[in-house]
Backbone and ligand atoms as CSV (ligand in chain L), in Angstrom:
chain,resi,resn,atom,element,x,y,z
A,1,UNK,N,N,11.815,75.866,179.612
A,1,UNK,CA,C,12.538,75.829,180.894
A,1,UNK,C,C,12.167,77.033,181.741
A,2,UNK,N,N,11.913,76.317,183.212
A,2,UNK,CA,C,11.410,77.402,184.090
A,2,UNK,C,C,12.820,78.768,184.197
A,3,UNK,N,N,12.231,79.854,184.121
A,3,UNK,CA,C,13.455,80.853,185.443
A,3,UNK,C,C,13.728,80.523,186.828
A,4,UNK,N,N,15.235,81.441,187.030
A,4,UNK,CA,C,15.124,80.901,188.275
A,4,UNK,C,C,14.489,81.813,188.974
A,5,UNK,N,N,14.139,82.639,188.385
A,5,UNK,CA,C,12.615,83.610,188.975
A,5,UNK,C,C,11.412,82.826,189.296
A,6,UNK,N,N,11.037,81.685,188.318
A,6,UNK,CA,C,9.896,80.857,188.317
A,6,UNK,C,C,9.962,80.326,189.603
A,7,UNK,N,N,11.211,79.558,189.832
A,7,UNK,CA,C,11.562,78.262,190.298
A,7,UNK,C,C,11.564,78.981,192.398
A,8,UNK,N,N,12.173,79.908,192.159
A,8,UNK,CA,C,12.108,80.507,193.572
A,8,UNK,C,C,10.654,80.628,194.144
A,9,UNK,N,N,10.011,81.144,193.271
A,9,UNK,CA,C,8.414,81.185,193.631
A,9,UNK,C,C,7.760,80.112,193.581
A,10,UNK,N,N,7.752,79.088,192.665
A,10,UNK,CA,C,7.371,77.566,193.150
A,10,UNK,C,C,7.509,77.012,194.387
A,11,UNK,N,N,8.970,77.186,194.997
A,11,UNK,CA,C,9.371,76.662,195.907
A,11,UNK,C,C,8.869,77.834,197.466
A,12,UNK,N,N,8.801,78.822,196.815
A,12,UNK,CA,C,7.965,79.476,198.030
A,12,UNK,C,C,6.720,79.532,198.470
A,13,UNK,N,N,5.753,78.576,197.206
A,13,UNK,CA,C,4.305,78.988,197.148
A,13,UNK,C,C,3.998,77.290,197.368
A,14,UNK,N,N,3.553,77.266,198.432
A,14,UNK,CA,C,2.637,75.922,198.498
A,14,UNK,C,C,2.048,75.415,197.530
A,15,UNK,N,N,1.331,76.279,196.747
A,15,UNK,CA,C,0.337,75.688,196.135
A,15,UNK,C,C,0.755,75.814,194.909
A,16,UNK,N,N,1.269,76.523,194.243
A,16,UNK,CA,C,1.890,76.273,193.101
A,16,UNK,C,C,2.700,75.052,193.138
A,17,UNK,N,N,3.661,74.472,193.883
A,17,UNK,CA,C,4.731,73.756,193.849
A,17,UNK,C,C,3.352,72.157,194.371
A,18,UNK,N,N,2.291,72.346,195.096
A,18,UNK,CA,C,2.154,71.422,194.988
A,18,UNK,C,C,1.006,70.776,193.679
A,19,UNK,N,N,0.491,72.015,192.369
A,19,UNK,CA,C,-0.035,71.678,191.549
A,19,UNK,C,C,1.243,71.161,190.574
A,20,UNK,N,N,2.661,71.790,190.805
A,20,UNK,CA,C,3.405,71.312,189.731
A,20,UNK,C,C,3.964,69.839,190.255
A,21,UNK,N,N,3.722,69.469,191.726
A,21,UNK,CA,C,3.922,67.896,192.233
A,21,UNK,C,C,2.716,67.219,191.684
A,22,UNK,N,N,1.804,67.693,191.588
A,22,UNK,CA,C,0.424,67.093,191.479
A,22,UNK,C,C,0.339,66.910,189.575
A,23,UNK,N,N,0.458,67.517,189.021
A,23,UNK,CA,C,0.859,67.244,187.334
A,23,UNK,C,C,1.626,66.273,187.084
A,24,UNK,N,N,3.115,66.953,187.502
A,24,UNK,CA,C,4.116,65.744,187.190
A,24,UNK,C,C,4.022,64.399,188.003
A,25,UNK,N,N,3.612,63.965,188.872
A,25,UNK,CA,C,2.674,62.690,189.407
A,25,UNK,C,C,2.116,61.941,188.338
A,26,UNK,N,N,1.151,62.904,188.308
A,26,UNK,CA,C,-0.175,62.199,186.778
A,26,UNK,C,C,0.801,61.838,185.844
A,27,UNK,N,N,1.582,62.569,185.430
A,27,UNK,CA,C,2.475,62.450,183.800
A,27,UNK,C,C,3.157,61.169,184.373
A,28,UNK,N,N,3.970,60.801,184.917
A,28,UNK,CA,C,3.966,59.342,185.529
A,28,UNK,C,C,3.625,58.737,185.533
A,29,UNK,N,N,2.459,58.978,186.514
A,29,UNK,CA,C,1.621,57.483,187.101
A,29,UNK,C,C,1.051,57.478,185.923
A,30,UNK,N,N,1.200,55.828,185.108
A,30,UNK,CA,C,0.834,55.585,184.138
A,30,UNK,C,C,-0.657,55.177,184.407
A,31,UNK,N,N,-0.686,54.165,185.492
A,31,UNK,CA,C,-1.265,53.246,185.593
A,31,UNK,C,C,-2.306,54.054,187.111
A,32,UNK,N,N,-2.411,55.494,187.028
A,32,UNK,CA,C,-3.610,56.066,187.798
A,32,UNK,C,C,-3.749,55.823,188.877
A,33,UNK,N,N,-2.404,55.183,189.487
A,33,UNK,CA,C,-3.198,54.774,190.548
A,33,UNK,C,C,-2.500,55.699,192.494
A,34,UNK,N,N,-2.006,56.943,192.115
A,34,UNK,CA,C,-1.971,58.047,192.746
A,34,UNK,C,C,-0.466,57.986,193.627
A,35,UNK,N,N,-0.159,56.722,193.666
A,35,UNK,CA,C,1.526,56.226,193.596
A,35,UNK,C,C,2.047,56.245,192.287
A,36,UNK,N,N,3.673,55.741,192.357
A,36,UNK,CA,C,4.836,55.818,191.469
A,36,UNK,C,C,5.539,54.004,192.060
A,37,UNK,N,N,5.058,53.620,191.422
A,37,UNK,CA,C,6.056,51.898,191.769
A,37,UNK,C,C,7.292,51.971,190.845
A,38,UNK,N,N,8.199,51.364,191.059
A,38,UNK,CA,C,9.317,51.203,190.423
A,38,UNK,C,C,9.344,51.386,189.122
A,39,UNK,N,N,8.725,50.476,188.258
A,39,UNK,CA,C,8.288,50.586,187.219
A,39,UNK,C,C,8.074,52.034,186.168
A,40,UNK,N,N,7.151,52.833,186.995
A,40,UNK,CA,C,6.845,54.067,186.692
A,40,UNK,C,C,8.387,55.218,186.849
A,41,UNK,N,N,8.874,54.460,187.976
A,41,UNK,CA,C,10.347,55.781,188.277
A,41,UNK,C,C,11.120,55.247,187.272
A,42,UNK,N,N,11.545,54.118,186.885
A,42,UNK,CA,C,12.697,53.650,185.975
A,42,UNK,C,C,12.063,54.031,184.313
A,43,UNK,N,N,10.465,54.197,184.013
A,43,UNK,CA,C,10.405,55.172,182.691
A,43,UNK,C,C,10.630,56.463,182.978
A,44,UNK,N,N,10.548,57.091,183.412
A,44,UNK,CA,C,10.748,58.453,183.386
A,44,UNK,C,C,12.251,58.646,183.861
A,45,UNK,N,N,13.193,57.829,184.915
A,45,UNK,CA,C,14.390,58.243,184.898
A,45,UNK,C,C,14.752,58.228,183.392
A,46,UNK,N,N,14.833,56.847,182.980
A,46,UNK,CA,C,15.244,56.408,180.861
A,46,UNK,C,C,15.090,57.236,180.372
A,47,UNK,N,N,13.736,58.125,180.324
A,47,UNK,CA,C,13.251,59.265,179.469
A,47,UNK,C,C,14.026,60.451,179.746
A,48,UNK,N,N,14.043,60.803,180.870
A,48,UNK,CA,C,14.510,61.667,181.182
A,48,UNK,C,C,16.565,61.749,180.633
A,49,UNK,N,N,16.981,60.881,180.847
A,49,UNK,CA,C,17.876,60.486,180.470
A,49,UNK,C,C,18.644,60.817,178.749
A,50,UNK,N,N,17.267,60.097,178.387
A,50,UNK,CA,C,17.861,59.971,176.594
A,50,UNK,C,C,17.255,61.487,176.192
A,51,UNK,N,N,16.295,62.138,177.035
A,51,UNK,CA,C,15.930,63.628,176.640
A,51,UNK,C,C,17.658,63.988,176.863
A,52,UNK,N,N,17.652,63.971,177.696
A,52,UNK,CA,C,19.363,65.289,177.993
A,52,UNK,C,C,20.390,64.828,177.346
A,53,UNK,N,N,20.223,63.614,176.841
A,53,UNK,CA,C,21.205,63.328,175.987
A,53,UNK,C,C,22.285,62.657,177.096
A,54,UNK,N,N,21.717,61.997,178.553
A,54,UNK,CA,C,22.697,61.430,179.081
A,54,UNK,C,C,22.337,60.085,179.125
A,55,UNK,N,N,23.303,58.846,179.770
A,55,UNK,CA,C,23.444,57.316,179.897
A,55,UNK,C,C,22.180,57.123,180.564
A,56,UNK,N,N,21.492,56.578,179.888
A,56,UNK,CA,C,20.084,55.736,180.842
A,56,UNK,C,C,20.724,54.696,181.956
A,57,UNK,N,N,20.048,55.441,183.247
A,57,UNK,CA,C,20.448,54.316,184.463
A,57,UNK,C,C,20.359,52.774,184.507
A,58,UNK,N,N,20.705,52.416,185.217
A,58,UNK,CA,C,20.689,50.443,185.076
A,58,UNK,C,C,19.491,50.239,185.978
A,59,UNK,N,N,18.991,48.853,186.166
A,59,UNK,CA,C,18.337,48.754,186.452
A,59,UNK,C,C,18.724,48.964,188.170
A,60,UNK,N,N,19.677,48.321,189.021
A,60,UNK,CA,C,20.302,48.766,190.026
A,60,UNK,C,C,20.374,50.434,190.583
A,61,UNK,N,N,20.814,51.521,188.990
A,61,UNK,CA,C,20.620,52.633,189.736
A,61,UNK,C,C,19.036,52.869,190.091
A,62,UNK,N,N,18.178,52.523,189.284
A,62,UNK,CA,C,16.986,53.078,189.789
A,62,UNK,C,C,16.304,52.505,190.757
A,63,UNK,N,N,16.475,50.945,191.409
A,63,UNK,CA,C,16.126,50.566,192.766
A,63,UNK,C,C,17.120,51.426,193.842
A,64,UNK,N,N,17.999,51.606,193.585
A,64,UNK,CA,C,18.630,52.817,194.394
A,64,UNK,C,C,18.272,54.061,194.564
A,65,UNK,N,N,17.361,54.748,193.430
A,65,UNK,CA,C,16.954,55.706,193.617
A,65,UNK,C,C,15.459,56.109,194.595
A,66,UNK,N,N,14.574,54.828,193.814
A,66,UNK,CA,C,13.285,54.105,194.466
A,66,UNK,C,C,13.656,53.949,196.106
A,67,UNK,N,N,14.744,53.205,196.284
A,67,UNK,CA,C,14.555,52.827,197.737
A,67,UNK,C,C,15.037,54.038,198.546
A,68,UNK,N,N,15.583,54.818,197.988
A,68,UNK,CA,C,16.069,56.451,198.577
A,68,UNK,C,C,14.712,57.315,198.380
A,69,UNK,N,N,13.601,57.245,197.531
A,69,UNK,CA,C,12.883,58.177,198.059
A,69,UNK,C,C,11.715,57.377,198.822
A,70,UNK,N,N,11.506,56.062,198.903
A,70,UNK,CA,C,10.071,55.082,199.401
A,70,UNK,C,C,10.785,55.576,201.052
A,71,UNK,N,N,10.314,56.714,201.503
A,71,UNK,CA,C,11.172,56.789,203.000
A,71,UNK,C,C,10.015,56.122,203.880
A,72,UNK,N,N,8.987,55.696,203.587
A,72,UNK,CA,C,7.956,54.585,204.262
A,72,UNK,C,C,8.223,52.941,204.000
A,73,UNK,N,N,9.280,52.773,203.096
A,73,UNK,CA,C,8.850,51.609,203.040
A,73,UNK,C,C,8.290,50.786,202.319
A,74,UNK,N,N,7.067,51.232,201.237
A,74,UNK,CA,C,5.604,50.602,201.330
A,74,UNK,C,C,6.049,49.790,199.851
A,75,UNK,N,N,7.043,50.294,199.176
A,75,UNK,CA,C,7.158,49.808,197.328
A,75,UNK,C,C,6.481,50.837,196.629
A,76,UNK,N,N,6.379,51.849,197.256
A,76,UNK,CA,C,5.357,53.286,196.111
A,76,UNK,C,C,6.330,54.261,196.904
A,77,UNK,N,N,5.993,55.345,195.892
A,77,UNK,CA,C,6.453,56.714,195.982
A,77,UNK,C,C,5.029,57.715,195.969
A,78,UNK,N,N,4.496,57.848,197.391
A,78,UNK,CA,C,3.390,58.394,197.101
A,78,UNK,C,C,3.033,60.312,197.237
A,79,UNK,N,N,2.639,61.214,197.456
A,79,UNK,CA,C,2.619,62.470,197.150
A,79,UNK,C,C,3.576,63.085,197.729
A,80,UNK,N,N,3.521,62.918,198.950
A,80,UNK,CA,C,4.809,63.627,199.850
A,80,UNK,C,C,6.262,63.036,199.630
A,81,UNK,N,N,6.420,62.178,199.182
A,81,UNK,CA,C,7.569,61.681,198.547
A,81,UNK,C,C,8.083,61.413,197.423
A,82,UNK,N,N,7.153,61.991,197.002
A,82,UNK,CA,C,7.617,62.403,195.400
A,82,UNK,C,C,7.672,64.069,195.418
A,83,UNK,N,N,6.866,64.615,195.906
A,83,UNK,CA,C,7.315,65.950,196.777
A,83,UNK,C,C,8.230,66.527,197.044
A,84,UNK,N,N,9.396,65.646,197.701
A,84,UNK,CA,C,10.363,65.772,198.079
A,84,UNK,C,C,11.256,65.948,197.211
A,85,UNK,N,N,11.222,64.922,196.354
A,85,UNK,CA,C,11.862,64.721,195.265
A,85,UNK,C,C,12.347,66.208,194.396
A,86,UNK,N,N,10.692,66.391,194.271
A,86,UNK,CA,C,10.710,67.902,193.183
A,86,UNK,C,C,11.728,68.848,193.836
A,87,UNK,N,N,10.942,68.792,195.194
A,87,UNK,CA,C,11.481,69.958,195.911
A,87,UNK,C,C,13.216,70.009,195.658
A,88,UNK,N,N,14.047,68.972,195.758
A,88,UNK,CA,C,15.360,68.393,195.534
A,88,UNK,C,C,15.889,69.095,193.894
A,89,UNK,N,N,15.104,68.483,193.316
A,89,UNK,CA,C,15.233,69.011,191.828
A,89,UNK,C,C,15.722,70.368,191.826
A,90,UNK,N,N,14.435,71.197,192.212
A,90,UNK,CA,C,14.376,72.295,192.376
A,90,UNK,C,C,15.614,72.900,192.908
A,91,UNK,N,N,16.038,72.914,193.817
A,91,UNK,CA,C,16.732,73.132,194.724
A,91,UNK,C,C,18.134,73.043,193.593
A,92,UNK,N,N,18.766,72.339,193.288
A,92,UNK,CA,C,19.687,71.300,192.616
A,92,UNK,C,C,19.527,72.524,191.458
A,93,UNK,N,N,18.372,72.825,190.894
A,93,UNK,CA,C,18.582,73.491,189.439
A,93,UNK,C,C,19.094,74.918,190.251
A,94,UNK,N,N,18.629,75.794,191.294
A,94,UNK,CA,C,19.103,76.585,191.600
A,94,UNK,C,C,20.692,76.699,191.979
A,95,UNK,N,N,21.156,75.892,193.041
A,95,UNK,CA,C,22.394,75.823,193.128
A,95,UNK,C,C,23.637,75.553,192.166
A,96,UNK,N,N,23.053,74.714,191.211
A,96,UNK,CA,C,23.741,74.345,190.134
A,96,UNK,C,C,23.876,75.796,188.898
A,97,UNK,N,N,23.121,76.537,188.995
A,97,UNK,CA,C,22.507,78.017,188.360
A,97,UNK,C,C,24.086,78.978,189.193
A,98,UNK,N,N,23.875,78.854,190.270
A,98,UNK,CA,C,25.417,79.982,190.849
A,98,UNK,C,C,26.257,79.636,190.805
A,99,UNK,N,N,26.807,78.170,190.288
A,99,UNK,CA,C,28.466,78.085,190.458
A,99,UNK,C,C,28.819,78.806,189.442
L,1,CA,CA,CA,6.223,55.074,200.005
């Protein structure tokens, strides 16, 4: 687990934050093909899930999640919007860090 020393500097450094968008992409995209289709977000939410030891989403939460970050539209989640995402994460682990 990153610091929140790490995590501040990710989020300040372009290029760090966009090799750690650009990794976790790949670890995803199963299927190489430089998007995230539904498919790909609903394994890694599950995974992510039964890692922390919390309720794997339904199939409903994760078209909810999909259609909250596809802010184009297209049925993919492609760099800048999965981008976002991290960036969110990020953000989320910090604030959640000061209460
Ligand atoms: Ca999209």
């Amino acid at each position: 687990m990153a610091s929140r020393k790490d995590i501040e500097q990710i989020l300040t450094d372009q290029d760090q934050l966009n090799k750690l968008v650009f990794v976790a992409m790949k670890t995803i995209d199963t299927n190489d093909s430089g998007t995230l289709d539904p498919d790909e977000l609903g394994n890694i939410m599950r995974q992510v899930a039964i890692d922390v030891g919390d309720t794997p989403p339904s199939d409903s939460d994760i078209r909810e999640v999909f259609a909250e970050l596809d802010k184009n539209n297209d049925g993919y989640i492609d760099f800048d919007e999965f981008k976002d995402l991290i960036v969110r994460v990020l953000n989320n682990i910090l604030s959640s860090e000061l209460a």
